[in-house]
C-alpha positions as CSV (number, residue, x, y, z in Angstrom):
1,X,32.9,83.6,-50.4
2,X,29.7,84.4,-52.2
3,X,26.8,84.5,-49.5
4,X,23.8,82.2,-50.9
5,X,20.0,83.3,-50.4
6,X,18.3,81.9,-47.4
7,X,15.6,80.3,-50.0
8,X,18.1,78.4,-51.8
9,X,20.3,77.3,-48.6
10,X,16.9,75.9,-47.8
11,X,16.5,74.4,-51.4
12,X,19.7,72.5,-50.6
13,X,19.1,71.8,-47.1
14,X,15.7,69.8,-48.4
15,X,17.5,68.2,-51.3
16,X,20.1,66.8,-48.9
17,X,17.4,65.8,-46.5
18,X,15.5,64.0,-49.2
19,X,18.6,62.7,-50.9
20,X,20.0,61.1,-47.4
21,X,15.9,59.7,-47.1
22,X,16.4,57.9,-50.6
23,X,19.2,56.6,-49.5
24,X,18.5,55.3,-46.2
25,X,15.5,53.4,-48.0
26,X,17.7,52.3,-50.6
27,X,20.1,51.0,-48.4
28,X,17.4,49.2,-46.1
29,X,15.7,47.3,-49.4
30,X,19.0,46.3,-50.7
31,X,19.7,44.7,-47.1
32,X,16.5,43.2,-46.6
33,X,13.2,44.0,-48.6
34,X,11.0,41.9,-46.8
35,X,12.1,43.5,-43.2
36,X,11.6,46.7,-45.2
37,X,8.0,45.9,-46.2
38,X,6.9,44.8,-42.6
39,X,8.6,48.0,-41.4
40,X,6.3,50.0,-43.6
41,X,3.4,47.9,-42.7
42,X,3.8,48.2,-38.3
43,X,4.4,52.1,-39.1
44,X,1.2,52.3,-40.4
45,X,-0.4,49.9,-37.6
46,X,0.9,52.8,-35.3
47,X,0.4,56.1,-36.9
48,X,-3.7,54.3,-37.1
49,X,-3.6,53.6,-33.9
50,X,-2.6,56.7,-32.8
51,X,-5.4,58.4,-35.2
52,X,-8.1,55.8,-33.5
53,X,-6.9,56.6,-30.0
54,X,-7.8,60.5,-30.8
55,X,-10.9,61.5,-28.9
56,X,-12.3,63.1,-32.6
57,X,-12.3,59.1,-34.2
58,X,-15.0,58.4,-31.2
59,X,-18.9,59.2,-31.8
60,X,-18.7,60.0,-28.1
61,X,-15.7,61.8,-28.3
62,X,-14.2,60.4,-25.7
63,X,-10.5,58.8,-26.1
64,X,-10.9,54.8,-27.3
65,X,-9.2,52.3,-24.9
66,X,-5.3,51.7,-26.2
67,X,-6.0,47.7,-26.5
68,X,-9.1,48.3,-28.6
69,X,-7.7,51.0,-30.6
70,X,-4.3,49.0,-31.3
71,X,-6.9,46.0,-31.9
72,X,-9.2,48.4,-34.3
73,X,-5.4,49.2,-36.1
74,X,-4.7,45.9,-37.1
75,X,-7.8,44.9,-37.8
76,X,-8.3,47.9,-40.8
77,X,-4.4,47.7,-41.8
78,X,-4.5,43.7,-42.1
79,X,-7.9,44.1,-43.7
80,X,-9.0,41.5,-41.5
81,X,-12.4,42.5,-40.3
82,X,-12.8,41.7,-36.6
83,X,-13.5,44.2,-34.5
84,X,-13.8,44.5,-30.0
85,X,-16.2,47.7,-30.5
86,X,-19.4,47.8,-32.8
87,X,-18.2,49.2,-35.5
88,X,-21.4,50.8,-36.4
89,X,-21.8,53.1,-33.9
90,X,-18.5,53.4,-32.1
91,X,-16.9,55.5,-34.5
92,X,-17.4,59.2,-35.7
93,X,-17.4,60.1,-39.2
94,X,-14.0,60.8,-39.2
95,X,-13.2,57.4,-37.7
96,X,-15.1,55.8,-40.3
97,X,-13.1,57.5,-42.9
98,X,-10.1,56.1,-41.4
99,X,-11.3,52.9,-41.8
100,X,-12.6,53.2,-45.4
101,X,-9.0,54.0,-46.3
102,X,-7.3,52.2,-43.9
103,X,-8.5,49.1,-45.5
104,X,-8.3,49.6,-48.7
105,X,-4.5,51.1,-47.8
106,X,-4.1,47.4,-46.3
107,X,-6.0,45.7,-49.2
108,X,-2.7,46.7,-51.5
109,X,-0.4,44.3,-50.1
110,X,2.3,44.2,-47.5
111,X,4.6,44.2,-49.8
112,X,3.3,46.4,-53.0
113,X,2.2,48.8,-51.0
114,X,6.1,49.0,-49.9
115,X,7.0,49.1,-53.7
116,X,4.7,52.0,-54.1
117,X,6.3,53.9,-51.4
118,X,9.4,53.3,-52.5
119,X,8.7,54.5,-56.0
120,X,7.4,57.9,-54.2
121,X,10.4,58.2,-52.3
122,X,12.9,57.3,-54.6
123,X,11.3,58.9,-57.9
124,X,11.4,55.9,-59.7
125,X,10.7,52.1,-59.4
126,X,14.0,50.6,-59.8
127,X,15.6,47.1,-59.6
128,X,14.9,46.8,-55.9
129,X,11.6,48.2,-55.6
130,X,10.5,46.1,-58.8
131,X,11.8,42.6,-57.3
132,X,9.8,43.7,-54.0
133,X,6.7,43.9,-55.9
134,X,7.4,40.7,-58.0
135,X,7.8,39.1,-54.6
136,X,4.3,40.1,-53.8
137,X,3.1,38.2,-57.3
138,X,5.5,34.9,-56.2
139,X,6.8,35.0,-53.0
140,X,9.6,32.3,-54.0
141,X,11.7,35.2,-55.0
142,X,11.9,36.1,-51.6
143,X,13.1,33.0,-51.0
144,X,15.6,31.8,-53.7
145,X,15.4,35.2,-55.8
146,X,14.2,35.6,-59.8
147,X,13.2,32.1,-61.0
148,X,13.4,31.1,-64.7
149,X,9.8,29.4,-64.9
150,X,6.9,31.0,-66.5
151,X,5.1,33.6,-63.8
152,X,2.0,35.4,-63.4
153,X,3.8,38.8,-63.4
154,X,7.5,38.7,-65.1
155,X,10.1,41.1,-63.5
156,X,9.6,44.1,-66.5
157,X,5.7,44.3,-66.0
158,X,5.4,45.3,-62.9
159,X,5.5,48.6,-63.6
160,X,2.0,47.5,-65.0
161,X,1.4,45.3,-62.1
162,X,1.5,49.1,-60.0
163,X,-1.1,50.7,-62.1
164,X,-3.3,47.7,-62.6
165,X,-3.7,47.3,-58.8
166,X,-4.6,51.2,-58.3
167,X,-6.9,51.0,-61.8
168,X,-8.9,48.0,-60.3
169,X,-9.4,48.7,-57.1
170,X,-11.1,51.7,-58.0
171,X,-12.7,50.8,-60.9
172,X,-14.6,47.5,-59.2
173,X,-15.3,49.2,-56.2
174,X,-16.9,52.3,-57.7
175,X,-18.9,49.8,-59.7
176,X,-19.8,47.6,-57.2
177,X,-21.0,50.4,-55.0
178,X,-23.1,52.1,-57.9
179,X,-25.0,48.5,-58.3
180,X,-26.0,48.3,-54.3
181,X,-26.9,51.7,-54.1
182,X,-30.9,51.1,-55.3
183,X,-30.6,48.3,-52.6
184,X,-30.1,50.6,-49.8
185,X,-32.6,53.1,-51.1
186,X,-34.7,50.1,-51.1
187,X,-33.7,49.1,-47.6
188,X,-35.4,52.9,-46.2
189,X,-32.0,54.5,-46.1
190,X,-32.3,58.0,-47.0
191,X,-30.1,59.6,-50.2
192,X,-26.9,60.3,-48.4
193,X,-26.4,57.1,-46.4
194,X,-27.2,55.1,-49.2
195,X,-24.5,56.1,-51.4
196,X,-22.0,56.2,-48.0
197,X,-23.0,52.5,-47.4
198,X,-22.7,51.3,-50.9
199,X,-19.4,52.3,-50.7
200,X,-18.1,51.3,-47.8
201,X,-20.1,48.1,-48.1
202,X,-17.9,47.9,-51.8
203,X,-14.2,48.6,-50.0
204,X,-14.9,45.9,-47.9
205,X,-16.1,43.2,-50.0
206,X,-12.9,44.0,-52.6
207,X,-10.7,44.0,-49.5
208,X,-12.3,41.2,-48.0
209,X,-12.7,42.6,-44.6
210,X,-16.0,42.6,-43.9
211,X,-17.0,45.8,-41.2
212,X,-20.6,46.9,-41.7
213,X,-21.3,50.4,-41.1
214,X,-25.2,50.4,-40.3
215,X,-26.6,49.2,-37.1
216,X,-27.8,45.8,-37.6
217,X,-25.0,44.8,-40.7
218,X,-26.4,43.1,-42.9
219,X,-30.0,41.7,-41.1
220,X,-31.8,44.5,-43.0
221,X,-31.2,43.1,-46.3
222,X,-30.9,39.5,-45.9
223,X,-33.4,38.9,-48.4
224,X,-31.8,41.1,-51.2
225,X,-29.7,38.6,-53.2
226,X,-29.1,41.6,-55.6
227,X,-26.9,43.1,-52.9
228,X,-25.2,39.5,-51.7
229,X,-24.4,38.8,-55.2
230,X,-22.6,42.0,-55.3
231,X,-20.9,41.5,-51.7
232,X,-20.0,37.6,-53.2
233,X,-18.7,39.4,-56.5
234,X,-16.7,41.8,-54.9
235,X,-15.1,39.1,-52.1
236,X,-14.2,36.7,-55.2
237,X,-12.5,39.6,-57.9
238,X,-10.4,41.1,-54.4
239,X,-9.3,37.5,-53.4
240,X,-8.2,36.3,-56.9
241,X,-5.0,37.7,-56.7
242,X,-3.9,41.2,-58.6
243,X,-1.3,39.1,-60.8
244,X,-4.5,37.2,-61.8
245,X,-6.6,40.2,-62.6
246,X,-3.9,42.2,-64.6
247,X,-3.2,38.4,-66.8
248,X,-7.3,37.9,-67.2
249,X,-7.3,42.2,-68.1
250,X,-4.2,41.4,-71.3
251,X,-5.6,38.2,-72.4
252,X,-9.4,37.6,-71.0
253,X,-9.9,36.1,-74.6
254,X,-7.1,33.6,-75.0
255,X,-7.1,31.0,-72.1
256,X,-3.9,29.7,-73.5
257,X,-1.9,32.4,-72.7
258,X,-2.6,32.3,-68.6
259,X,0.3,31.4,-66.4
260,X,-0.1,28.2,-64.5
261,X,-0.5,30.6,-61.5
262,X,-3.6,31.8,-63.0
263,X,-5.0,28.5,-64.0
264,X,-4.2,27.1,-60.7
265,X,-5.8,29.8,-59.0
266,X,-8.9,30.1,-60.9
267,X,-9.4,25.8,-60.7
268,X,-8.8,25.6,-56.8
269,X,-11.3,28.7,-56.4
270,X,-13.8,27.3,-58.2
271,X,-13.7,23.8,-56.5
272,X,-13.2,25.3,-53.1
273,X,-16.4,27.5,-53.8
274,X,-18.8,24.9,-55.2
275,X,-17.5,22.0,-52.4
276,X,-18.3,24.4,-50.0
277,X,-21.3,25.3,-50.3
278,X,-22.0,21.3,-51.1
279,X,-20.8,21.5,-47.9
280,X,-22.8,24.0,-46.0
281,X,-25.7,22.6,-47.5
282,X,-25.5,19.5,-46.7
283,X,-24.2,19.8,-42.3
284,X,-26.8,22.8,-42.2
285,X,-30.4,22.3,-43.9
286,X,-31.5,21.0,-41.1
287,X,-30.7,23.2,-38.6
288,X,-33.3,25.5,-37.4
289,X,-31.2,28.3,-36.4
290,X,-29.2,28.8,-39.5
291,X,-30.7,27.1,-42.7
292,X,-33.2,25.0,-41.5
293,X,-36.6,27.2,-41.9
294,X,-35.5,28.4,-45.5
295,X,-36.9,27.2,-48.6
296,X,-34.6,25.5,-51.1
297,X,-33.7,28.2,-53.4
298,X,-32.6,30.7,-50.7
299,X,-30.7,27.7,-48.2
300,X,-28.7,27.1,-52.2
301,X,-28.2,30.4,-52.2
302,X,-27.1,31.3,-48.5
303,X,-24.9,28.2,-48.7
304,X,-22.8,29.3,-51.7
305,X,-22.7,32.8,-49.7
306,X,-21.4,30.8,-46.8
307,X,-18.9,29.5,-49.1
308,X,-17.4,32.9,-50.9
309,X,-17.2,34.3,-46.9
310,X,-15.3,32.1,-44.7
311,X,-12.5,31.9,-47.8
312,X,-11.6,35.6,-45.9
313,X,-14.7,37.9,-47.1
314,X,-16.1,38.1,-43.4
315,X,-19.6,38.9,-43.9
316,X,-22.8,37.0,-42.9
317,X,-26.1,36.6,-42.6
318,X,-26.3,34.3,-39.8
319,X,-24.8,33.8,-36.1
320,X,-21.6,32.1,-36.6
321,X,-22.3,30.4,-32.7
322,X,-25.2,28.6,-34.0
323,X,-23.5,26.3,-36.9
324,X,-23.2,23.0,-36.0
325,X,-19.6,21.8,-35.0
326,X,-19.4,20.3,-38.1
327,X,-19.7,23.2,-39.9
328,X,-17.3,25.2,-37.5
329,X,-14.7,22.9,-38.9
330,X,-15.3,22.9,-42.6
331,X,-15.5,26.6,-42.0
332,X,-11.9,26.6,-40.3
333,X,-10.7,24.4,-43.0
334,X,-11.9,26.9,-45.6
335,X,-10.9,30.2,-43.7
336,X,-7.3,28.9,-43.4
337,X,-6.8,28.2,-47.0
338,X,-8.0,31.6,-47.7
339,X,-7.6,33.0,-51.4
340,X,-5.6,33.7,-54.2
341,X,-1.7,34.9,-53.6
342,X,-1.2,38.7,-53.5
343,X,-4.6,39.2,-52.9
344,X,-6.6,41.3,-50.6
345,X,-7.8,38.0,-49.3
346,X,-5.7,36.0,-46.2
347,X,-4.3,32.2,-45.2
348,X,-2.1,29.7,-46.8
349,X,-3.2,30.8,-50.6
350,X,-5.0,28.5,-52.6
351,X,-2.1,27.9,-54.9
352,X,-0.6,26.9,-51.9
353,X,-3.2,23.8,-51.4
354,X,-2.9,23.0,-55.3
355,X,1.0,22.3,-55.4
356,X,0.4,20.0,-52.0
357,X,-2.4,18.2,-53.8
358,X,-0.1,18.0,-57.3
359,X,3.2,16.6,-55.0
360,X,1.0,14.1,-53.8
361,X,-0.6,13.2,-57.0
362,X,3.0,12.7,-58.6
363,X,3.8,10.9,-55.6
364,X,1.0,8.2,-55.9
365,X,1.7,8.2,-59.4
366,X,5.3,7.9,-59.0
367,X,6.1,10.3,-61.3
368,X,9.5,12.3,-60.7
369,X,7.9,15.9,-60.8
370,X,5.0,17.8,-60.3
371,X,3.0,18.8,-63.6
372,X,0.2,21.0,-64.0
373,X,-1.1,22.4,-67.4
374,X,1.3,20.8,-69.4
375,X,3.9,22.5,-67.5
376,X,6.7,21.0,-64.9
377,X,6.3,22.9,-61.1
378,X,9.8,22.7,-59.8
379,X,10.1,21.3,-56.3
380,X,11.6,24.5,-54.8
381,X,7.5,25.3,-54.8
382,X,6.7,22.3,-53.0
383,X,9.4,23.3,-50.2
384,X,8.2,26.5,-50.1
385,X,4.2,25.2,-49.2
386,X,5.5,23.1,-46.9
387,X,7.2,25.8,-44.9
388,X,4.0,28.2,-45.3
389,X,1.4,25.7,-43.8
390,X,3.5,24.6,-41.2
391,X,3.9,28.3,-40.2
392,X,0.7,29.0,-40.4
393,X,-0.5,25.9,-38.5
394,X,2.2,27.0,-35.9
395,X,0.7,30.2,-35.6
396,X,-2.7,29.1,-34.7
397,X,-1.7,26.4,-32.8
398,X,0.2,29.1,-30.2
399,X,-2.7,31.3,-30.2
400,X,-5.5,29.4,-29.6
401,X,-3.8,27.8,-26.4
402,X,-3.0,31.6,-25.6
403,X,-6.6,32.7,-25.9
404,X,-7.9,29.0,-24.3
405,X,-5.9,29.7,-21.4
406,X,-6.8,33.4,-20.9
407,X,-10.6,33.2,-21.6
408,X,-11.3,29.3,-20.7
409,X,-14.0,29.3,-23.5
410,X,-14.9,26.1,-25.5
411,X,-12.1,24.8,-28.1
412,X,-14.3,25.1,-31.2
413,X,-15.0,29.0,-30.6
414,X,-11.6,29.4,-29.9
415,X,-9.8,27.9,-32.8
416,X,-12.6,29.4,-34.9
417,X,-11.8,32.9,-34.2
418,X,-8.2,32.7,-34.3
419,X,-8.0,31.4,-37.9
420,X,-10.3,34.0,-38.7
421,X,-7.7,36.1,-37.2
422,X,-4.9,34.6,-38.9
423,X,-6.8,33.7,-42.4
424,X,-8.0,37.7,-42.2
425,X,-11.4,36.7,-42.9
426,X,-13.5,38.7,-40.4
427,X,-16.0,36.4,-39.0
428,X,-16.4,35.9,-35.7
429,X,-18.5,33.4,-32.9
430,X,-18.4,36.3,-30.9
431,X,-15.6,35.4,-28.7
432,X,-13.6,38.1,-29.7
433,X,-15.5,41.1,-28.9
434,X,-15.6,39.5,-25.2
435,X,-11.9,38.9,-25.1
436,X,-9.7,41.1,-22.1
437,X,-6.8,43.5,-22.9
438,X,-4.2,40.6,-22.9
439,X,-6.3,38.4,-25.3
440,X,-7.0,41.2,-27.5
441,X,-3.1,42.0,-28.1
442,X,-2.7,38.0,-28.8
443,X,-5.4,38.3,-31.4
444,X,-3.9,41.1,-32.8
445,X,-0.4,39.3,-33.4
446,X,-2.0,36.8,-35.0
447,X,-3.8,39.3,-37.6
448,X,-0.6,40.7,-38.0
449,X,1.3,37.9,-38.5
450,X,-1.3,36.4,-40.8
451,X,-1.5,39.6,-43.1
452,X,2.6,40.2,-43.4
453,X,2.2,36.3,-44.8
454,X,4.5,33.3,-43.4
455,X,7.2,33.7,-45.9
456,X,7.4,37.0,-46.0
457,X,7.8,37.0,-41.9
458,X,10.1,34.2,-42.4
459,X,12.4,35.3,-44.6
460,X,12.3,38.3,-42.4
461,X,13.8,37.0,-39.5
462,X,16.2,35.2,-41.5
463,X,19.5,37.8,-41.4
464,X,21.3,36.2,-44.4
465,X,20.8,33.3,-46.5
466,X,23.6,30.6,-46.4
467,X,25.5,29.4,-49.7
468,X,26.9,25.6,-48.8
469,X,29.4,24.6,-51.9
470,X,29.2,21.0,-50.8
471,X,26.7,18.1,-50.2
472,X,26.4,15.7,-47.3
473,X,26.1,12.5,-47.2
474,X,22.2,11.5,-48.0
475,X,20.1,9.2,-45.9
476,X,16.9,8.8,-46.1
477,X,14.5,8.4,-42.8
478,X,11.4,6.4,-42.6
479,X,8.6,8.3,-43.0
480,X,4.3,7.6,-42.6
């Protein structure tokens, strides 16, 4: 026999190595692409906190605690925005580069950022990799597979889907961050840190997390409403949705041609921001410690900024511990709706909310379906937000008597931060900075859980759907 060069017995070696990889992968997203996703998504929680943990991430290089690193992890990964250290000074500048692309690794997408990898494993974005990242866009084909109705992102364009999510993220952050650059300048921060905060300020407002990286966060430039319109515009273009961006980027122009995901999405936004701040306005212009010693315009203003950050953006301008309870609640409320599906924002999804409010519309009007936009919404949806509030609800519920009965604090601080926890919004009474090791890891399963999203986890843990050829007899219980 012919003896072969070393080089090319390595060649082969590599291709078999990489050709036994692909199909491994293959084989794991053909059995299970949701399982496949979270996979991806707790490897990365790890190989961060490993990075964190290293005594270089640490200003005072000395190695971070495990709980606050694993903490730190999640937090970046699941883009949520909480954090047990100060953020501002804690880290080195290598840390801090680990979190600028942590979060916006995170801000892709459990399940995108899967199809992505497996496009650069595999070479190619085929059936399986495309019906992942469809699934991101309409998680119901997780669920129940393709569906015929009309979608923001049909299975053949998400090839386009891919691009426009990479494309946008970089192009509205880099924008963003050029516009709040003359704002730091302003603020006294020299040349260099000016343009470093501008654009970490702009990753975090796109991927709604909400870390500051100067000392102080945003105190120094409460007054600039240049720079909180910017922080506001970025937190409402990352939680829309990327399905909704790439339809508004082909047909901006022609209204007609959106998806009833994008008109739903863009309606409940809208009312959720302007109720809001009606809202905020209303339970806190008299309150001396928040909104109570500001003129009109500014409380108008601080109140529709109040509104754009507890739907997951995480940044504020105020003490969350000095809102009225009233306001605690509305803010809960708001925080676990969260934004738009696919999103960089977190909770139930606002399209969630709008086919609950549609079923019960048809059902006070007695009408058989659900209709929106001239278009039927099949009740397969309605099933489907059913499941994902009452998982999320579940969630929180388990937490907060975790972290009640570990840190005896008051109910309202608790419940606060842990749907800012699971809504990955970011804000914060300050209960969790305060929390031990064992409250910390429960806070960090409920980030986690929040960011892989409800169905996703649920379909997850489900090993195989089941096909039943028959129907029972029906019965119908009494109900309300």
């Amino acid at each position: 026999m012919r003896a072969q060069p070393m080089g090319r017995l390595g060649r082969v070696d590599r291709r078999s190595w990489l050709g036994k990889l692909r199909d491994a992968v293959d084989m794991l997203m053909k059995h299970s692409p949701s399982r496949f996703a979270i996979l991806i998504f707790a490897a990365l929680i790890v190989l961060f906190t490993v990075l964190f943990s290293l005594p270089i991430a640490s200003a005072d290089r000395q190695i971070t605690p495990l709980h606050d690193a694993v903490f730190t992890a999640v937090s970046v990964i699941c883009v949520t925005g909480l954090a047990t250290v100060d953020m501002a000074t804690h880290w080195s500048p290598f840390g801090n580069v680990l979190v600028f692309i942590g979060v916006n690794i995170g801000g892709v997408g459990v399940l995108t950022l899967a199809s992505i990898l497996g496009l650069v494993i595999s070479r190619r974005l085929g059936l399986r990799a495309k019906l992942i990242a469809a699934s991101d866009s309409n998680p119901s084909r997780i669920h129940v597979g393709p569906v015929s109705e009309r979608q923001a992102v049909r299975l053949g364009e998400v090839g386009g889907l891919l691009a426009t999510v990479a494309i946008s993220a970089l192009v509205i952050e880099v924008t963003i961050a050029i516009g709040m650059i003359p704002s730091m300048l302003a603020a006294g921060y020299d040349a260099w840190h000016s343009f470093w905060y501008s654009f970490y300020y702009s990753a975090m407002a796109f991927t709604n997390t909400g870390f500051s990286p100067n000392p102080g966060g945003l105190e120094p430039l409460v007054g600039d409403y240049w720079f909180q319109s910017l922080l506001m515009l970025g937190v409402f273009l990352g939680s829309l949705g990327f399905p909704v961006i790439f339809a508004l980027a082909r047909a901006w122009r022609q209204p007609r041609r959106w998806s009833v995901h994008v008109k739903l999405t863009l309606a409940t936004t809208s009312i959720l921001f302007v109720a809001g701040a009606a809202m905020f306005l209303l339970l806190e212009y008299g309150n001396p410690k928040t909104y109570g010693q500001l003129d009109a315009g500014p409380t108008v203003f601080q109140s529709f900024f109040m509104s754009m950050m507890t739907r997951s953006g995480g940044f504020s301008t105020i003490n969350m511990h000095d809102l009225n309870g009233s306001s605690l609640l509305v803010s809960d409320m708001l925080m676990f709706i969260g934004g738009g599906s696919a999103s960089t924002a977190g909770g139930i999804k606002v399209t969630t909310l709008a086919v609950l409010f549609l079923a019960a519309f048809a059902e006070a009007r007695g009408a058989p379906s659900m209709e929106a936009f001239g278009r039927r919404i099949p009740r397969d949806m309605l099933r489907l937000s059913v499941s994902v509030v009452l998982w999320g609800a579940t969630i929180v519920a388990v937490s907060s008597i975790a972290i009640l009965q570990i840190t005896k604090q008051p109910f309202d601080y608790v419940l606060f931060d842990v749907i800012s926890a699971f809504a990955t919004c970011g804000l914060s009474t300050g209960l969790t900075a305060e929390l031990p090791p064992e409250g910390v890891y429960v806070m960090a399963l409920t980030m986690f859980m929040g960011r892989v999203g409800t169905v996703t986890l649920a379909a997850a843990l489900a090993a195989s759907q089941r096909r039943q050829l028959f129907k029972r007899p029906e019965e119908r219980p009494i109900v309300g």
